[in-house]
Steps between C-alpha positions, in 0.01 A plus 500: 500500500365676814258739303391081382479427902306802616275454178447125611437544912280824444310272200446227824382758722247669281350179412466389885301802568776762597357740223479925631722503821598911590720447773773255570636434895788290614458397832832407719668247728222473753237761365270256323180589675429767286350309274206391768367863382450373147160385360702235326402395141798322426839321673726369257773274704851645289563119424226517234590763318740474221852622519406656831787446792424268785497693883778299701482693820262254746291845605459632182174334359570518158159575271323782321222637668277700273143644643333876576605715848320820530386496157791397282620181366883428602644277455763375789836266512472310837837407521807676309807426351885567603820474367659303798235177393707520237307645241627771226354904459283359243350243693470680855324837256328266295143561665544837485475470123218252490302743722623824238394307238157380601424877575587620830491867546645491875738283683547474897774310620567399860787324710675396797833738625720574756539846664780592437409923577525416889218743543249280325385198698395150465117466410499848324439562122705671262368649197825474223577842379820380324725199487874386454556163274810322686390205304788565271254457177204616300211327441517731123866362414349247235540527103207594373351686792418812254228293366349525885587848540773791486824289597634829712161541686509823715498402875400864618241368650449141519241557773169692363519838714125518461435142655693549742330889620183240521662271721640768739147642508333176586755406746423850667067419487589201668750571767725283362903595515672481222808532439666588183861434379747329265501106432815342406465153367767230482516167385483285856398251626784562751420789741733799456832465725552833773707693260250449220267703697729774598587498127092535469495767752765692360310467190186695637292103465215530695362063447646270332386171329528236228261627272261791360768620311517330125132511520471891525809543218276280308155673584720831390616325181115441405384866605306319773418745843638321785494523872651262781485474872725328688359374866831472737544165651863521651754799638822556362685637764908367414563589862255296659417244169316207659475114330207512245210302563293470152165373705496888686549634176196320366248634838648835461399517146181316582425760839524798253339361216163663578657821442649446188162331442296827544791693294421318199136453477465846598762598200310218248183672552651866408662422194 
């Protein structure tokens, strides 16, 4: 049955024009100008597209955005998917399968976190090195998920080493700081209480956030190279934890989007 659904929403796409794409991008809660880079040859609203989830959250757009950036056609999801809209692992990884199967070669993945390393501050980017899944579930705990791939996929290094040595380099050409460190991802929407973050801390966390996660286990599952960066929109400190205000969150990530910008057209044109 979902072998039948990819088959189906990847038939759609190829017939709407969506035919070579070589690199796949999610963009995050407030990181949607990225795709003002894009000569843009196609935008596909998700509604359209058969068997493909609906976006819920009011600033995630919620379409496919396929075109050429510095020379390659990707192929982008404006707009993501997460488990506290209510949606299961195979609905929140489900584009990273339709993007596998219509050929991607490379995926880049951003999001939205908190600092939760009290070092790092709000407005700086974090290139994911390595991640903890508190979502208590796996996005590969489905019968029949050896047709997709090796059920006990090998998580040495969900994050491709190689992409990320390119990042770091870029990051150094253009002065930009970025950090590196260890995403946790839980299931929200709440915000963590205090003693979830010292639990974090104590657990060497350096962001946390509601997503990134199942996407990566699945871009693993499919042998797919993979690299995130997470810009930092709030502090985590459980000694001085202030009320969350989601509108910052959304001009912090929108302040440091140029950099994450640069990052990634500067990585799309390398690989």
């Amino acid at each position: 049955m979902k072998k039948e659904q990819l088959q189906q929403t990847t038939a759609y796409l190829k017939e709407n024009g969506i035919t070579a794409p070589e690199i796949g991008v999610v963009l995050g809660t407030g990181l949607g100008k990225f795709i003002n880079e894009i000569i843009i040859d196609k935008e596909i609203p998700y509604a359209t597209i058969p068997n493909f989830p609906q976006a819920t959250v009011e600033f995630h757009s919620g379409k496919l955005v396929y075109g050429t950036l510095e020379g390659k056609k990707v192929l982008v999801m404006s707009g993501r998917f997460h488990l506290y809209e209510g949606y299961n692992h195979w609905e929140v990884t489900y584009g990273i399968r339709v993007m596998h199967e219509l050929g991607i070669k490379h995926l880049l993945i951003s999001n939205a976190a908190g600092a939760v390393n009290l070092n790092f501050k709000k407005g700086n980017l974090m290139l994911i090195e390595d991640h903890l899944n508190l979502q208590g579930n796996s996005p590969l705990a489905f019968k029949g998920v050896g047709e997709f791939g090796d059920m006990f996929a090998d998580m040495l290094e969900p994050y491709s080493k190689k992409m990320n040595n390119k990042m770091k380099a870029i990051a150094k050409d253009n002065d930009i700081d970025l950090k590196e460190g260890v995403y946790a991802s839980v299931v929200g929407p709440q915000l963590e209480t205090r003693a979830e973050y010292r639990m974090l801390q104590i657990l060497e966390v350096d962001a946390v956030g509601m997503s990134t996660v199942p996407e990566v286990i699945v871009a693993k599952h499919l042998q797919l190279p993979c690299a995130a960066v997470s810009v930092l929109t709030d502090e985590c400190d459980p000694k001085n934890l202030q009320p969350v205000n989601i509108q910052e969150i959304i001009e912090v990530a929108g302040k440091a989007e140029p950099k994450m910008i640069t990052l990634f057209k500067e990585l799309i044109r390398q690989l």
